[in-house]
N, C-alpha and C positions, 0 to 999 in steps of 0.2 A: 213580262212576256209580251204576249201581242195586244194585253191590253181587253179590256172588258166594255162593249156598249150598256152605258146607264142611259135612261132616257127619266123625265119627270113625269108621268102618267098622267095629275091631273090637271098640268099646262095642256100637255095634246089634246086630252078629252075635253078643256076649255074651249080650243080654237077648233075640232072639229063639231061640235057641237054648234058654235057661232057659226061657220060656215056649211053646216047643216050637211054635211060630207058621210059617205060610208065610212065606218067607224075601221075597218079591217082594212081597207084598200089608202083610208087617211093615215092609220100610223105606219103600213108600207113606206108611204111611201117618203115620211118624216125619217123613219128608222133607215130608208137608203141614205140620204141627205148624210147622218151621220153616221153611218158606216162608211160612206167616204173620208169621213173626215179619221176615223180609226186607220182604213188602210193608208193614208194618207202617209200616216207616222208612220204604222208599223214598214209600208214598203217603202219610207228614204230613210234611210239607218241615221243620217243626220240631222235632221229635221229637230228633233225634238231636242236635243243636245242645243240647237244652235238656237232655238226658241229661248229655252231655259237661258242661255246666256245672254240672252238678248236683255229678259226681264231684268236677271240679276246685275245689270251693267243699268239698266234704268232704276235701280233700288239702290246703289251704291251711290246712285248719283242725286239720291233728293236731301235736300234743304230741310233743315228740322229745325234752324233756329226762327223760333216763335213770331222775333221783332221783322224776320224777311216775309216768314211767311203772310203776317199781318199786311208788309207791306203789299206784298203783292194781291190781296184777297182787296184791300181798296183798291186800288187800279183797277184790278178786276171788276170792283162796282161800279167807278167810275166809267169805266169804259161800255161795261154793258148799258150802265143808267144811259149814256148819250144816245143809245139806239142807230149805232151807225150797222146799216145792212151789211150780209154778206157780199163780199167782194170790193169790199169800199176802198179806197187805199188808206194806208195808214197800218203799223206792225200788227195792232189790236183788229184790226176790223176782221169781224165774221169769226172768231176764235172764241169759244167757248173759256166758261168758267176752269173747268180743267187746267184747260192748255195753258192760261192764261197766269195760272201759279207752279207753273210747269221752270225748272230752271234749262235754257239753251241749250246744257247737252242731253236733258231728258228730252225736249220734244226732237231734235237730230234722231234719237235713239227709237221716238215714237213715231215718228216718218217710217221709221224700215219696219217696224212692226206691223204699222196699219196695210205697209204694202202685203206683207205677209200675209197676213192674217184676211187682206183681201183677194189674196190669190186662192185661199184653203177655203172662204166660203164662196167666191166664183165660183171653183172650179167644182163645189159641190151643186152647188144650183145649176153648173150644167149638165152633170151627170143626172140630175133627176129631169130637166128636159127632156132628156135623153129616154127616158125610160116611157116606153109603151105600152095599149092597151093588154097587149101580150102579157106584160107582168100585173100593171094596178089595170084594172077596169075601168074606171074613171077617173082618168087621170088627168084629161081633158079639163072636165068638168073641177077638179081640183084644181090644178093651177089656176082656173080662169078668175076662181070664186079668192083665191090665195092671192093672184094679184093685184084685184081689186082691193082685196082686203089692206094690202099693202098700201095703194095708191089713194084710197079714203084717206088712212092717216087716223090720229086720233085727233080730240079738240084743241082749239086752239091754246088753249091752257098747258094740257099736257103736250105739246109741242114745242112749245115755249120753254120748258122745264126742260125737254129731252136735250133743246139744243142748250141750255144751258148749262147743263152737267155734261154734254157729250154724249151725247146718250142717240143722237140722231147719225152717228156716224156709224153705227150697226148695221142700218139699212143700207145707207153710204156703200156699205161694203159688198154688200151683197151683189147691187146692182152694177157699180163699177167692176167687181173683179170679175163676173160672170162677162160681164163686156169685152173684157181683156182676153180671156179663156177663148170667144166663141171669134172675135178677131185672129186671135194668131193661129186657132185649129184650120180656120177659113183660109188662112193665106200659107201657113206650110203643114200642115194635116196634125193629127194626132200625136207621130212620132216627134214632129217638129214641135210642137208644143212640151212633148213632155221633156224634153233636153229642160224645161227648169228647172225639174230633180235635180240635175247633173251636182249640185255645190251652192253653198251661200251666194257664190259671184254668179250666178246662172239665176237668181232671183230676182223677182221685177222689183224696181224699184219705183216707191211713191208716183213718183213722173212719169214713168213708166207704165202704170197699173193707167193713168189716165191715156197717152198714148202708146197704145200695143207696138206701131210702127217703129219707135226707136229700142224696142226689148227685141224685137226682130234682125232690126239692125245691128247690134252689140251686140248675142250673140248667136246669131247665124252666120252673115256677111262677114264677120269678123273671124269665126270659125272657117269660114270656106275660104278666105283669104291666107 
């Protein structure tokens, strides 16, 4: 049916607690965050269907003999051991462990995922911007204490670790798809934004989700042509 909000209770009360938040006005305003992401599904009828095949098209497609995977798990050490940064050239550079024993049509397939799944928490992070003292009381004061919380980071160790499993492209997502959401509401409003509903092909893609301007271009300009 439409689908049930669970939430973890004693993750939220971990992080309002750390950030020393009202405890009624903090899980508000967590539980809008994810009740966007419910309506999300429940109001594109296709969404979830095209999700689901996304996954089961990257399950179909992994590598289970032992001697490749081996292989690719050396490279993988190798490549990390050299410590070449992000952005380096080179196919390996700046790709985590993950990706890195990932076979070529699984990361194709994890390309349109992340763009995905960068748009559903965008566009949730900017719904709760959106949300004022009118509803949480201190919302202000929440985001301010949530972005920092963000922007600290944890220790250098488990940073290390995050970007190694992939695990650092969570936030990735957050921050980029909200960028994308508050770019193209800015430049053709709300209505215009939500034309991404419209179909799979109406989805930003990867390159996309980084510049808003050419999802704009494909498919507005191209609609109004």
């Amino acid at each position: 049916g439409g689908g049930r909000l669970l939430l973890v209770a004693p993750n939220i009360v971990h992080v309002e607690r750390e950030l020393e938040a009202d405890p009624h006005d903090f899980r508000l305003w967590v539980a809008l965050h994810e009740e966007t992401h419910r309506t999300q599904f429940t109001g594109v009828p296709w969404l979830r269907d095209h999700l689901q095949g996304e996954i089961q098209s990257f399950l179909e497609e992994t590598d289970v003999d032992p001697v490749t995977v081996l292989e690719r798990l050396r490279e993988a050490a190798q490549s990390l051991a050299g410590g070449r940064p992000e952005g380096e050239d080179g196919e390996d550079g700046g790709r985590s462990l993950v990706e890195l024993v990932q076979t070529p049509a699984q990361r194709e397939i994890l390309g349109r995922l992340t763009a995905v799944m960068s748009l559903l928490e965008g566009h949730a992070d900017y719904v709760m911007d959106g949300v004022g003292p009118e509803v949480v009381s201190s919302v202000g004061e929440i985001r301010e204490k949530f972005q920092q919380r963000r922007a600290r980071g944890a220790s250098r160790l488990d940073q290390a670790l995050r970007k190694l499993l992939g695990l650092d492209a969570k936030l990735r997502q957050y921050r980029d798809g909200e960028r994308f959401v508050r770019a193209v509401v800015d430049e053709v409003g709300m209505d215009g934004f939500n034309r991404v509903w419209t179909s799979p092909n109406t989805l930003p893609t990867k390159a996309e989700i980084a510049k808003p301007t050419d999802w704009i271009a494909r498919v507005h300009r191209k609609a109004e042509s």
